[in-house]
N, C-alpha and C positions, 0 to 999 in steps of 0.2 A: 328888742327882745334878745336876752340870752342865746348863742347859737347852741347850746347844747340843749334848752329848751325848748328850738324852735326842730330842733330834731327829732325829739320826742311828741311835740308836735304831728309832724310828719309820719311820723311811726304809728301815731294814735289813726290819724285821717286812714292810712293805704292801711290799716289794721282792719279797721271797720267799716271800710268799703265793698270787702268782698267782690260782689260779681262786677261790681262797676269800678275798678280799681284799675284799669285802666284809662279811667277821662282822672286819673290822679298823676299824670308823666312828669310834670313840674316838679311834685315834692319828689317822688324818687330820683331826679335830677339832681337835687339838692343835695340830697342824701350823697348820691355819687359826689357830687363835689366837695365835700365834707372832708378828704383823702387826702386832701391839700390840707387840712387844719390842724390845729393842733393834736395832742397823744390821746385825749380823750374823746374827742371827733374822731378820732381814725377807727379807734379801737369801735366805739358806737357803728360806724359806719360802716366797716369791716361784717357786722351781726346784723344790721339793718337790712344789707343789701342780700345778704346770703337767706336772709329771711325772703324777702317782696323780690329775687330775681327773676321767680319763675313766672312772674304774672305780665312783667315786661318781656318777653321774647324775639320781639323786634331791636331790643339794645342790648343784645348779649355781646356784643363786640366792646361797648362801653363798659359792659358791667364789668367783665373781666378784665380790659387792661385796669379801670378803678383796683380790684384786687391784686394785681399782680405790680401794681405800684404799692400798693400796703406791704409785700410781699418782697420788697426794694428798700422797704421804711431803714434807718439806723437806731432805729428804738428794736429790740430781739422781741420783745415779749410786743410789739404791734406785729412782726414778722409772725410769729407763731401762730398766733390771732387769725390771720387771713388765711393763712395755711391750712388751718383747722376748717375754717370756714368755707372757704374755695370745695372741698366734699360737698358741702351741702348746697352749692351752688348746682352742683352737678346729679344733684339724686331724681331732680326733674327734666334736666337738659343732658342726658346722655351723649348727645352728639358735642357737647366740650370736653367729655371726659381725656379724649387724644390730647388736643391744645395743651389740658392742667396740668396732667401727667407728662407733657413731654417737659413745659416749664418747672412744675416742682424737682421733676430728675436735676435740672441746674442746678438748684439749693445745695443738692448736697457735696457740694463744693466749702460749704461753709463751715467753720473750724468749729462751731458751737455743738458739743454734741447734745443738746437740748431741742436745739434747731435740726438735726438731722433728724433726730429720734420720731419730731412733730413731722416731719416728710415719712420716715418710712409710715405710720401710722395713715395718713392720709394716701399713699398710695395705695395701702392694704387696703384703704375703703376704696378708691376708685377701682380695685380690682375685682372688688365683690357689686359693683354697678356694672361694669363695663368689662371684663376681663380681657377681652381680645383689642379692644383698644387700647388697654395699658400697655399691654404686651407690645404693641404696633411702637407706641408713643418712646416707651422704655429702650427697645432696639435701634431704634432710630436715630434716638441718642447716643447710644453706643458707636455707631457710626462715627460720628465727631473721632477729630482726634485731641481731644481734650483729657490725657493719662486719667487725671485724678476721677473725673469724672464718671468713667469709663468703670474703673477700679472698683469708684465706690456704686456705683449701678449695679455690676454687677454681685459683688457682696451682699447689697439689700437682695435681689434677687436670690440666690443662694440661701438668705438665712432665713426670709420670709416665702418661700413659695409654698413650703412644708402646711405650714397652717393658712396660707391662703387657699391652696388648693380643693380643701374638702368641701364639697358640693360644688363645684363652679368651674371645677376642671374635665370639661364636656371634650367627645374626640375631638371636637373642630378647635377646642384651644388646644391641644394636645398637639396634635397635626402643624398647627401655628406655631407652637414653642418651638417643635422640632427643625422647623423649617427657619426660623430664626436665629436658633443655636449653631444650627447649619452654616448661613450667610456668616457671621461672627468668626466665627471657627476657620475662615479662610483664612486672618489676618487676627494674631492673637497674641500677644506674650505667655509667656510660662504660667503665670500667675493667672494670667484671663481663660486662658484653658483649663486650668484645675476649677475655677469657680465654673467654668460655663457647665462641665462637667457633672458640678456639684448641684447645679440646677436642673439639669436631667435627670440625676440620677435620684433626689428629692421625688421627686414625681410618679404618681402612678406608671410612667412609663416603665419603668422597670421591673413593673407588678406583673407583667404578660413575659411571652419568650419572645413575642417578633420585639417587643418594646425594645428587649435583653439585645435583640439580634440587631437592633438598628444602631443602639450605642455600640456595640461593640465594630459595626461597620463606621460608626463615626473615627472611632479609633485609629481604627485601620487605614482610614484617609488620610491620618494625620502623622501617622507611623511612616506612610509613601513609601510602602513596600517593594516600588519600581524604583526607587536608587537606588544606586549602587553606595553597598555600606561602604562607609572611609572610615577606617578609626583613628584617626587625626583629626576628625570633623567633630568635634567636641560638642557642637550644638546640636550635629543629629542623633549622636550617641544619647546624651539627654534627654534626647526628647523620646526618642525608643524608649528609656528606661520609663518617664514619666507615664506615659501615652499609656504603656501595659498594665504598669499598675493601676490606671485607674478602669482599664478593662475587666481587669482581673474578678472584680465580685458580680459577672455578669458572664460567665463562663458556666455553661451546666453538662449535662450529657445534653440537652437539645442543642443547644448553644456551643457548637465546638469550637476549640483553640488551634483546630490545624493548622489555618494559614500564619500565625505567629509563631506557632513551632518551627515551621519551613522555614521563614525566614530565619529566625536565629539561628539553625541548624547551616543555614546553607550559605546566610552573609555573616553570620556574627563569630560563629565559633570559629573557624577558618581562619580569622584575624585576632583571634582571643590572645595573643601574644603582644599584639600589637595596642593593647590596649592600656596607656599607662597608667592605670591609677585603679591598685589593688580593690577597692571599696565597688566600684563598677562594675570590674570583673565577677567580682561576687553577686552585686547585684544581678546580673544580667545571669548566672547561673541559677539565682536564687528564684527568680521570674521564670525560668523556663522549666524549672522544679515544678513550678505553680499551673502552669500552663498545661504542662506535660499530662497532667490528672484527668484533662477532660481533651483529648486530643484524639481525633477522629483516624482513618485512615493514611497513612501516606503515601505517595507516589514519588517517587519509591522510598522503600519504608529503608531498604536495607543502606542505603548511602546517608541518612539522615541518623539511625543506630550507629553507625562506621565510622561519622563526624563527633558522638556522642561519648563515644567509649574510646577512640586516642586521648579525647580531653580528660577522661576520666583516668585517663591510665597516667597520665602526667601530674596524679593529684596520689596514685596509689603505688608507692614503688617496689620493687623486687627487695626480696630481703638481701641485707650486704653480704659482701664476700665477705665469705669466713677465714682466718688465720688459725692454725693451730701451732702451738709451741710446745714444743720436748722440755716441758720442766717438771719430769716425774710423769703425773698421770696424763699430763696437756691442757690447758685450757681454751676455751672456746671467747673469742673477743666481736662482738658485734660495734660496729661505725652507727652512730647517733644521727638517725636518721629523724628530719622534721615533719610530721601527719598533719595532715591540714585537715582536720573534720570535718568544718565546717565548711568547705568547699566540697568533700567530696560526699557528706548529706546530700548537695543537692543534685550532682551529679549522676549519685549510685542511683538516687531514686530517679531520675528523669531515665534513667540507662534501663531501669526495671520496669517504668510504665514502657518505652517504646517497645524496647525486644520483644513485648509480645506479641508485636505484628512480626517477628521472624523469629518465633523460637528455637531456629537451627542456628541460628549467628553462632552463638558461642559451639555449640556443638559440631558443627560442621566442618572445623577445621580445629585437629589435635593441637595443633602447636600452640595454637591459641588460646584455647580451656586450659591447656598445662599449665602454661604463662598465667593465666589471669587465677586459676587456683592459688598460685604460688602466692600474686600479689593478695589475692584476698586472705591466706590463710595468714599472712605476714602485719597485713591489718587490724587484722581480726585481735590478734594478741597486743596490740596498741591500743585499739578500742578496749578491750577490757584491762588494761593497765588501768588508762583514767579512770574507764568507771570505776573500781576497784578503791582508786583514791578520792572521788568524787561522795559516793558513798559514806564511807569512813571518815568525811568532813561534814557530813549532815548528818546521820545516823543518831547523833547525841539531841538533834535539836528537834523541838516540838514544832507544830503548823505553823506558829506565832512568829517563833523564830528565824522560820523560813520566807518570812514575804519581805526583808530587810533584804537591799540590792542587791550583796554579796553573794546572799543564798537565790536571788531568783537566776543570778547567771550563772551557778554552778547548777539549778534547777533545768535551762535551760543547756546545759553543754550534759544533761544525763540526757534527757531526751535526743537532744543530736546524735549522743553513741549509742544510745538503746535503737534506734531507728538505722543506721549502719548496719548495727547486729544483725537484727532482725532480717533486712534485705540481704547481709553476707549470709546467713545462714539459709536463708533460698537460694542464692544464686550457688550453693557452694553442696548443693544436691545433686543427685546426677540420674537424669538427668539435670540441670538447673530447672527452678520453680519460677515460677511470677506468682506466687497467692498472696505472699504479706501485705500487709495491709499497714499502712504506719500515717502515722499525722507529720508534715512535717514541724519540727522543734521552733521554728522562724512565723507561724503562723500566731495570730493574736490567739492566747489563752485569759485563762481567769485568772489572777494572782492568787487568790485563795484555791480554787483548783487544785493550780500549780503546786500552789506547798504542802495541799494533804497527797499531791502524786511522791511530791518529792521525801514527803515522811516512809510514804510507801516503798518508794523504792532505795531509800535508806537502810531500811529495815529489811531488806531482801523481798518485800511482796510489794507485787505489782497488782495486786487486783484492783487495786482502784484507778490504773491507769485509763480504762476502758472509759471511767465518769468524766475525765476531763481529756476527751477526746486525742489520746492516743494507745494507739492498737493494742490487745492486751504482748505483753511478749514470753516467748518458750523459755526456757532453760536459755541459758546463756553459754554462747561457743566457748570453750576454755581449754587446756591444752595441758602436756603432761608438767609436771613437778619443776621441771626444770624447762630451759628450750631445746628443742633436736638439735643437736650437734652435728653440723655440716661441713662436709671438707671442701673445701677449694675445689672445684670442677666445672668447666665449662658447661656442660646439659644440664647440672643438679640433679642427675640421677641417684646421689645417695640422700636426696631430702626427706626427709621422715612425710609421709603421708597425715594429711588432716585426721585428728583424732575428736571424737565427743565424747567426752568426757567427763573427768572426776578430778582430776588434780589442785593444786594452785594456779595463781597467777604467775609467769617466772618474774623473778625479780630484775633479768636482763631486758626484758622487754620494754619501748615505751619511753622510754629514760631519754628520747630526744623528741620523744611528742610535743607536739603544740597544742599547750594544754589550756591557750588564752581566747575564749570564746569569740567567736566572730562578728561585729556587728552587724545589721544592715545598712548598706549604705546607702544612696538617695539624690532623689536633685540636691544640690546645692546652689540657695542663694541667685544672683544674678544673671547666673548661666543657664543659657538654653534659647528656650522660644523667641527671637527679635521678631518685632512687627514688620509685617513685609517680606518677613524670610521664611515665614512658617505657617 
């Protein structure tokens, strides 16, 4: 007899035997042995056994290594076959579901992405049988130091939890992820952190505040707050950078960002010179902007404001010495000095959330409010030079016009000096204010937003700023017709006092601004987390 017919055979017998399908062990024997035969035996035998496995439960050890040698096959489509089938092996025998799962996580080693695609699908089902066994099986593996494998685990993890989780994600698997996520997170690459990340942060866990309050303590394990910062150490610098931002959308008012403020205030900025590679620097300003918004009390508040505002003052400079020359009436010559916006965006705003735990800082010491008036009023008329021409380069163009690159970053450098403004013209009150309110410009908006803001504020109204979540803003600080003319003096006692105003823009002003919008910068690439070091 034909062996594909005698298989069929066999199929028919353990089919219709029902309750007595156990005095049948022979032909399911057969069956198993089938896995040795040729491609249409295998693939038979593959559906046979995932059929009649549950009735023999004394040969679950046999039945499965049978499949996980189909599962070994050099034929892909016998591979995929047992794959699929190995689930239904297990929708009666939960207690294989660890075993399948931990050998299917092998497969995806495999370069077929047809064959990986048939693994993530069959894990999704052993996770909707067994969910905390997968979980067990899937970590376990992780263990291994096998890179690719590791990689690609955790990725399926990552991309499918989302929809595995509804209805199955009970506290006790919860409690288990965490505590798994945990264990991993000793011993991770750059790469394996942002996904383990990715799979917490997927998950209901982040639906509650302790959920919030437990990643962001993850974080902060991983940040290792108790080093002592080196800004030569390239790899802990990264990983600061990395670590925060993925804290960052887990920060609320319940949820405070103190102990990250601290740190950066008390290890980072201190050494912010020694930091060589501009993009970083910003980053880490740009991060502590973000942080700064939900930051609870400090101890002490006034030395962490103190570290704040020197940095800030090294981004905002005194207006130049003035020269005046006897040729007839005199003229006034200003030195082209270079404004970093987008550094000191992030700065002014971090300077404006802190000081409110000391709103004498500035006040409390003359020489200081004189000083920082001076800088900001000198600002102030740079900032609105650009915008002035920022403006009057969108002004012509309609919404459509504006979502083309060139317009979202001149879209994005109005926002940066409207939100300066805004903040110099509180700070620049007396006494000084803290009430504005501003978005910063480096946060994710709408492109379309963006560009009916940017029509708006093209066109000199801003009311629609408010829709695309940045603050509405006042009148705009501007200054008389011309710039005050200042003599050479050591105190600056003949400095024209801040004026609000009616005039123009002067056309002296600004003329050495840096007017090349900022990027954000970012890990880069191969650098950061090594296994073993992080």
């Amino acid at each position: 007899m034909d062996i594909i017919d005698k298989m069929y055979q066999h199929y028919e017998v353990l089919n219709d035997a029902k309750d007595d399908i156990g005095k049948h062990r022979k032909e399911y024997e057969e069956i198993l042995g089938a896995v040795k035969g040729s491609d249409k035996e295998k693939k038979l035998a593959s559906q046979f056994i995932a059929k009649f496995a549950k009735s023999f439960p004394d040969m679950e050890n046999e039945t499965i290594d049978a499949m996980f040698d189909l599962c070994e096959d050099d034929d892909v489509l016998i591979r995929k076959q047992a794959i699929k089938d190995l689930v239904t092996v297990c929708k009666d025998n939960k207690g294989a579901v660890r075993k399948i799962a931990y050998a299917l996580a092998q497969i995806l080693q495999s370069e077929d992405n047809s064959e990986v695609t048939a693994v993530h699908n069959s894990i999704a089902a052993l996770y909707q049988i067994d969910p905390a066994a997968t979980i067990e099986a899937l970590f376990s593996e992780l263990a291994e130091d096998n890179e690719i494998m590791r990689e690609r685990t955790l990725k399926m993890l990552a991309l499918k939890l989302r929809s595995l989780e509804t209805g199955v994600m009970k506290p006790e698997v919860k409690e288990l992820l965490i505590k798994e996520c945990k264990k991993i997170l000793q011993d991770v690459t750059a790469d394996e952190f942002v996904l383990v990340m990715a799979i917490l942060g997927q998950c209901k866990i982040a639906d509650t505040v302790s959920g919030q309050q437990q990643l962001v303590d993850l974080v902060a394990e991983q940040c290792n707050f108790t080093q002592v910062f080196n800004p030569s150490d390239q790899e802990h610098l990264d990983r600061i950078i990395i670590c925060i931002k993925h804290a960052l959308p887990y920060f609320s008012t319940q949820v405070k960002s103190t102990a990250f403020v601290s740190f950066i205030c008390d290890q980072v900025l201190p050494h912010r010179n020694e930091i060589g590679q501009s993009e970083q620097k910003l980053d880490i300003f740009k991060l502590l902007a973000e942080l700064s918004s939900n930051c609870g009390p400090l101890d002490p508040a006034v030395d962490r404001i103190q570290i704040v505002y020197d940095t800030l003052l090294e981004y905002m400079p005194l207006p130049p010495p003035v020269t005046e020359e006897t040729n007839g009436a005199g003229s006034t010559n200003e030195t082209e000095i270079r404004l970093e916006f987008t550094f000191v965006e992030s700065l002014i705003f971090v300077f404006h959330q802190l000081a409110r735990q000391n709103r004498e800082f500035l006040t409390e010491n003359a020489d200081r409010i004189k000083d920082f008036r001076s800088r900001l009023q000198y600002f102030a008329r740079g900032v609105q030079g650009y915008m002035k021409k920022l403006r009057e380069s969108l002004q012509d163009k309609g919404v459509d016009q504006l979502k083309d690159e060139e317009s979202r970053i001149k879209v994005t450098a109005l926002r940066t000096t409207s939100n300066i403004n805004s903040i110099i013209r509180d700070l620049f009150r007396n006494p000084p204010s803290y009430k504005a309110m501003v978005t910063l410009s480096f946060k994710p908006t709408n492109a379309s937003q963006a560009a009916k803001h940017a029509a708006a504020v093209a066109s000199g109204n801003d009311a629609t700023s408010e829709a695309v979540g940045v603050a509405k803003r006042h009148a705009p600080i501007t200054f008389e017709s011309s710039p005050p003319k200042v003599r050479a003096n050591p105190d600056n006692r003949n400095r024209q006092p801040y004026v609000v105003p009616t005039g123009k823009f002067s056309a002296n002003v600004s003329h050495g601004a840096d007017t090349r919008p900022r990027g954000r910068g970012g890990y880069r690439g191969g650098r950061g987390f090594r296994r073993g070091g992080y």
